[in-house]
N, C-alpha and C positions, 0 to 999 in steps of 0.2 A: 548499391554497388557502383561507384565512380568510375568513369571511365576515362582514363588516361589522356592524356595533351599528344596531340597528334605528332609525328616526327615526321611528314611533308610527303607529300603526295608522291608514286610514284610514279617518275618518268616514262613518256610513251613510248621511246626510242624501246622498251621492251618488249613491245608486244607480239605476240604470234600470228605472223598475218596467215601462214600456212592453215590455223585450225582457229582463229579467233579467239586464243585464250586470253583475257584479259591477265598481264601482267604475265606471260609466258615469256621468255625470250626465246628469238626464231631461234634455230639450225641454222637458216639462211632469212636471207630477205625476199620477200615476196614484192610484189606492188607497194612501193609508200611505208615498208617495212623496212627499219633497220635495227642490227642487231647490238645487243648491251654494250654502250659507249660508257668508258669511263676518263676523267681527268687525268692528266698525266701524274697528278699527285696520287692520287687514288690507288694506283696499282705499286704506290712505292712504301708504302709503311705496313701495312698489313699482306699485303702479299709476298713482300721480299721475307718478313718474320715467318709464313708458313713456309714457303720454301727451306728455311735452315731447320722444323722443327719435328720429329715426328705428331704422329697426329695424337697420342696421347698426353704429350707435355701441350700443344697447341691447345687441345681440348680443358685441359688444369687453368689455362691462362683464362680462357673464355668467361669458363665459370666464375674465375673471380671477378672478371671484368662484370660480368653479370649483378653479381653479389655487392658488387663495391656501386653498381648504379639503382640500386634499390631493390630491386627484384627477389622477391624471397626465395628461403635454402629451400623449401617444402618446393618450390616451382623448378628451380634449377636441379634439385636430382632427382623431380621426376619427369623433366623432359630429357635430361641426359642419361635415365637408368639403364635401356639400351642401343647407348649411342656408343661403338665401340671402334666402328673405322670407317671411312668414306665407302657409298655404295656405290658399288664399280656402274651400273648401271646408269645411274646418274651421272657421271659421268662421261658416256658412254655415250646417250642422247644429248648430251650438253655439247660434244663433239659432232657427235651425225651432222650427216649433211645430205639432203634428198637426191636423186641420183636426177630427177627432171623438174624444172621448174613448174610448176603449177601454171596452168592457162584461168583465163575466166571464165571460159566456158566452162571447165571438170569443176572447178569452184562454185560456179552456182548450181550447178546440176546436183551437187555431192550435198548442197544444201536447202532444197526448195522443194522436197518430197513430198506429195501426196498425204501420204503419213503425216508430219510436221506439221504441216497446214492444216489438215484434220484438230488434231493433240492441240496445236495453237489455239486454235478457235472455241476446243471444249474447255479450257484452262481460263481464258476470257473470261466465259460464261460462268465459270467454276468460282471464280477468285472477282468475278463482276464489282461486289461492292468496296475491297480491299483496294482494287484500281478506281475507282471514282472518286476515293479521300485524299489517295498520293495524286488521282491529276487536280484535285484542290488544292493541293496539299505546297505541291510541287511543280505543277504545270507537266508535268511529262503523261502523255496518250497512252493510252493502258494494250496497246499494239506493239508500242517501240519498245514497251518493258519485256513485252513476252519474246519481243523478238532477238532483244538481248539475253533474255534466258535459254530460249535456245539452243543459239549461236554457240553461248560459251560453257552448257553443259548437259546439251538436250534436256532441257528442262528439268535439272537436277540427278537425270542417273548417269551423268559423267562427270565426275568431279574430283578424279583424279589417286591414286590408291599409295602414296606414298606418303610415309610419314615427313609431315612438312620439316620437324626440329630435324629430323637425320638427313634428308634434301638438302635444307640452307645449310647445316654442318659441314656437307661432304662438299657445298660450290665457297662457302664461305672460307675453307681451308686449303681449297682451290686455288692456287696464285695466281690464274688467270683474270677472275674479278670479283678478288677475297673481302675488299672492303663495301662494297655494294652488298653483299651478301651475307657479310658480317653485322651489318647495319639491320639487315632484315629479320636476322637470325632473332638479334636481341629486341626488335620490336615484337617479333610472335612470342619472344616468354614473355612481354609484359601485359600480350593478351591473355596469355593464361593465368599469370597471374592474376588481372584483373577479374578471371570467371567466369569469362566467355563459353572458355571450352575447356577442355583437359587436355592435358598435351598428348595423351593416347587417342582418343578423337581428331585433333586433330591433322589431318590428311588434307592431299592435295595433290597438284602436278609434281614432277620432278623436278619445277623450277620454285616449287612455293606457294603457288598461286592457289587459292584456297573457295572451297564453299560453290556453293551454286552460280555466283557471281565470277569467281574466278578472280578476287583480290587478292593481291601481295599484301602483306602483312602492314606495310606503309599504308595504301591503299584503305587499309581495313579499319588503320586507326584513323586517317584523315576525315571519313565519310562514313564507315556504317554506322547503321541506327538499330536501336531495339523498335523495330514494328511492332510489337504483339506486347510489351509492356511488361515481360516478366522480370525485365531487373537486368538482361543480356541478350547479349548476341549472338545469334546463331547462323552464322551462314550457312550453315550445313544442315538443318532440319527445317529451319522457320522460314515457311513462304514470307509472313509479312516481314520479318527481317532483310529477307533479302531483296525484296521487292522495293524496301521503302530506301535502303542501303543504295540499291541500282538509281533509284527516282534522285534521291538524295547530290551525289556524284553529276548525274546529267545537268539535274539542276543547278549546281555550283559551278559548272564548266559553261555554260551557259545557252542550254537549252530554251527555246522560245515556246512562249505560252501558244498552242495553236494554229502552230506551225507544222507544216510535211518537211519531209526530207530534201524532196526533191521530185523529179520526173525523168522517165526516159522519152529524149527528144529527137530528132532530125535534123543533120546539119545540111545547108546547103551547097550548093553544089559550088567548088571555088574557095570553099571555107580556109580559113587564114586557123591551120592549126598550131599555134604558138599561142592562138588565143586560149586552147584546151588545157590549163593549168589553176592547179587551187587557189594560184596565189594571184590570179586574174580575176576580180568578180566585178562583174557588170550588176543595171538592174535589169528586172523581165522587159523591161519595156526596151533597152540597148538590145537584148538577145533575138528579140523579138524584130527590131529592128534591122539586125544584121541576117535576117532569114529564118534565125531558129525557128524550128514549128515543134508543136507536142508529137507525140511519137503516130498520132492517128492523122498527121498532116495540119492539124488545125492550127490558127496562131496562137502565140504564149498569150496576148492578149498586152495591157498596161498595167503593170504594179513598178510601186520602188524598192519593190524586195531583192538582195540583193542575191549573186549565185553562182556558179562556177561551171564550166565545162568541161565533163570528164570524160577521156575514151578510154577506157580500161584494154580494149584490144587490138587500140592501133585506130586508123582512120577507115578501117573494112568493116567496123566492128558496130554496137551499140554505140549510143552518145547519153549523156545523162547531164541536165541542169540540177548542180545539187546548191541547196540552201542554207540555210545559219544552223540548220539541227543537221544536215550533212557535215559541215563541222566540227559541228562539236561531237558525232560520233566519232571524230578522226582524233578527236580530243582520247575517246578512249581507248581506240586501237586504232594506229594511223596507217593500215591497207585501204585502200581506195576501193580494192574487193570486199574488205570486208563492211567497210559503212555504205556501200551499195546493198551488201547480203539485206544489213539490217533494215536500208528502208523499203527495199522490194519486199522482204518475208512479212516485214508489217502492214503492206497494202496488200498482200496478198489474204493476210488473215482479217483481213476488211473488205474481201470481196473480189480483188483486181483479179486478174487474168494474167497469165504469163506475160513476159517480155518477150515485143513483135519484134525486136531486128537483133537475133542472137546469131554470130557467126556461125558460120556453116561446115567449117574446117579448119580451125583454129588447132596450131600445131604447137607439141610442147618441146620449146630446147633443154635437151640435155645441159650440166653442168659442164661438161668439156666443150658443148659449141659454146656456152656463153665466154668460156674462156676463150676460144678461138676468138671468137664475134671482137672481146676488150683487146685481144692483143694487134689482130688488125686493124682496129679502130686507131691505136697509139700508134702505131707504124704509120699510120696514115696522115698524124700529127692532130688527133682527136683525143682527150687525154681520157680515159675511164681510170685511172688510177692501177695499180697491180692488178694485173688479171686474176680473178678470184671465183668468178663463177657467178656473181653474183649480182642482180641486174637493179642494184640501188641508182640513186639518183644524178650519180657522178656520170654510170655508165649512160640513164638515158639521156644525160646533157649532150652528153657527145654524141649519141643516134642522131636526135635532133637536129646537133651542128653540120651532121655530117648531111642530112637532108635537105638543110636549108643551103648547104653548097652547093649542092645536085638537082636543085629543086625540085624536090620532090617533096610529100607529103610530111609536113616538119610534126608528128605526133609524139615524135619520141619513143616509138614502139617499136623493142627490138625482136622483131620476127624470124617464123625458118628463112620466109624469104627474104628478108633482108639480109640475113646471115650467105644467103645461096647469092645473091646480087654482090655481094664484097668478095666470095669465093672467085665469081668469075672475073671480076675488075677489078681486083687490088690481091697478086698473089702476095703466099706469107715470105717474107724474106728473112736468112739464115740470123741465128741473133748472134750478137759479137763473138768470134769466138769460135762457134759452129760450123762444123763442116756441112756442106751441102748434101743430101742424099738423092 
């Protein structure tokens, strides 16, 4: 059975930092999350045709599009047998938008259960010699695999209950980001075609994302493997497919032989936070240098390994030196929460013990302060772009600026109290137009 030429990884810009699904795209943006970006071309040829088309003449066109790119008729009507109109539902989440932004604290708590870490560790043991070929195999720790199993689908009984063909149909005919999805739609028949799976098997998120791994269908062709040798691929039943699929992906993105995550560290007192950015990496022996200590006080010590400083909760918060496989997990979801989750759950199922400096009272903003938070920032002449709610990397630019004006703590973390600090010093003024109340 041949398996098809890949049609190109997909983009991170999709990922769901809210729930870690590989290849989800958010509601909103979490930490280091942004949502499905398309080119300006992209939303103009395929989406402008759904909009004039109802969805049964748009669905005739598909199919020959399908038909006309190799794809057999056997495949094409019977992944479209009960595909009759867009599911409102998908829809529906594809709009949502969480009413409170997520803190890191409810984020790690919501993930580092007792339970899990139990499950983790007997699955280790369980699947022992499977993880000792892939870290030959591939160099990836047989921890950071489980821990990406986890993450993105508690170790296989979340994986998502929608038919993926009626999903991408109903976002593909979507004018909103019809050709990104249209693209994907026609990559999952040519998995079925190829014999992977049957297109009634195949299930997933609402966005597509499939199997235990939590692949988009791009995704799926770029990098999974048949672990277990029977001829296909199963993300959805076959541990060693999927395991070797996840090993596979890390390893191409460029996972190091040998290497941890990272650590949670200490910053010292004075700390210049401008330096807490991913796109900053020092080596241990610079960090170490500048004060950094491990999180138990001790020093980083001398390596030339290189590494980044991350505050996930602001400057009140934990600290974390993350490393070249901290990267490259951001390679495949880029929340800052979530390739944290993944390296703490995997020392955790090697032994470690909680994280020592977790916030105390770490407060979640609502959607409407974040908006309040962006519109008084811009009045202020701090730009976060339209206020949307949404606390991507334009808005923490502008926290930042706005800190390093005030000098105050430049982390970039936009807080209650920071939100309560511009309440009291910068009232909101009437927008053009407006009458005063």
């Amino acid at each position: 059975m041949k398996f098809r030429p890949s049609l190109g990884l997909l983009l991170t810009s999709l990922m769901m930092a809210s729930c870690g699904s590989f290849g989800q795209p958010p509601a909103s943006a979490a930490p280091a999350s942004a949502a499905i970006t398309t080119s300006s071309t992209a939303a103009s040829s395929t989406a402008a045709t759904a909009a004039t088309q109802d969805f049964a003449t748009w669905l005739s066109a598909l199919r020959n599009e399908a038909l006309a790119s190799g794809i057999s008729a056997n495949t094409v009507q019977s992944a479209f047998a009960n595909v009759n109109a867009p599911l409102p539902r998908v829809l529906e989440l594809d709009r949502s938008q969480p009413e409170f932004v997520q803190t890191f604290t409810a984020y790690m708590r919501n993930r580092m259960s007792d339970a899990r870490i139990a499950r983790g560790r007997a699955l280790l043991q369980k699947h022992a010699d499977l993880f000792a070929r892939l870290e030959r195999e591939y160099g990836v720790q047989p921890q950071y695999l489980v821990a990406f199993w986890a993450l993105e689908s508690n170790f296989g009984d979340n994986t998502g209950g929608f038919s993926v063909v009626d999903a991408l149909a109903t976002l593909a005919y979507d004018p909103r980001r019809a050709d990104f999805f249209r693209t994907e739609l026609l990559t999952a028949l040519r998995i079925i075609d190829a014999g992977h799976i049957t297109a009634n098997a195949m299930t997933g998120s609402w966005a597509g994302a499939m199997g235990q791994c939590q692949f988009m269908p791009s995704t799926f062709m770029s990098y999974a493997k048949d672990g277990d040798g029977d001829g296909r691929i199963d993300l959805w039943g076959s541990v060693p497919d999927v395991m070797t699929s996840a090993a596979n992906y890390l390893s191409r993105s460029g996972w190091q032989r040998g290497e941890r995550w990272g650590r949670e560290v200490i910053l010292p007192k004075g700390f210049d936070f401008t330096l807490a950015d991913t796109n900053v990496r020092k080596s241990v022996t610079q960090w170490n240098t500048l004060g950094v200590r491990r999180a138990d006080g001790t020093p980083l010590g001398a390596s030339e390994q290189l590494g980044s400083i991350v505050v996930p909760a602001g400057a009140a918060g934990p600290a974390f030196l993350g490393y070249g496989n901290f990267q490259t997990t951001m390679v495949w979801n880029r929340s800052i929460f979530y390739a944290i989750s993944v390296g703490h759950l995997a020392d955790r199922f090697m032994g470690a013990g909680p994280l020592l400096h977790m916030p105390v009272n770490e407060q979640a903003l609502t959607r409407d302060d974040v908006i309040e938070l962006q519109t008084r920032l811009n009045q202020l002449g701090f730009d976060t772009g339209t206020p949307d709610g949404v606390l991507g990397s334009r808005t923490r630019t502008a926290v930042r600026e706005y800190q390093l004006r005030h000098a105050l703590a430049a982390d970039g973390y936009a807080s209650a109290a920071f939100l309560a600090s511009l309440r009291e010093t910068s009232p909101l003024t009437p927008a053009a137009g407006a009458q005063p109340r």
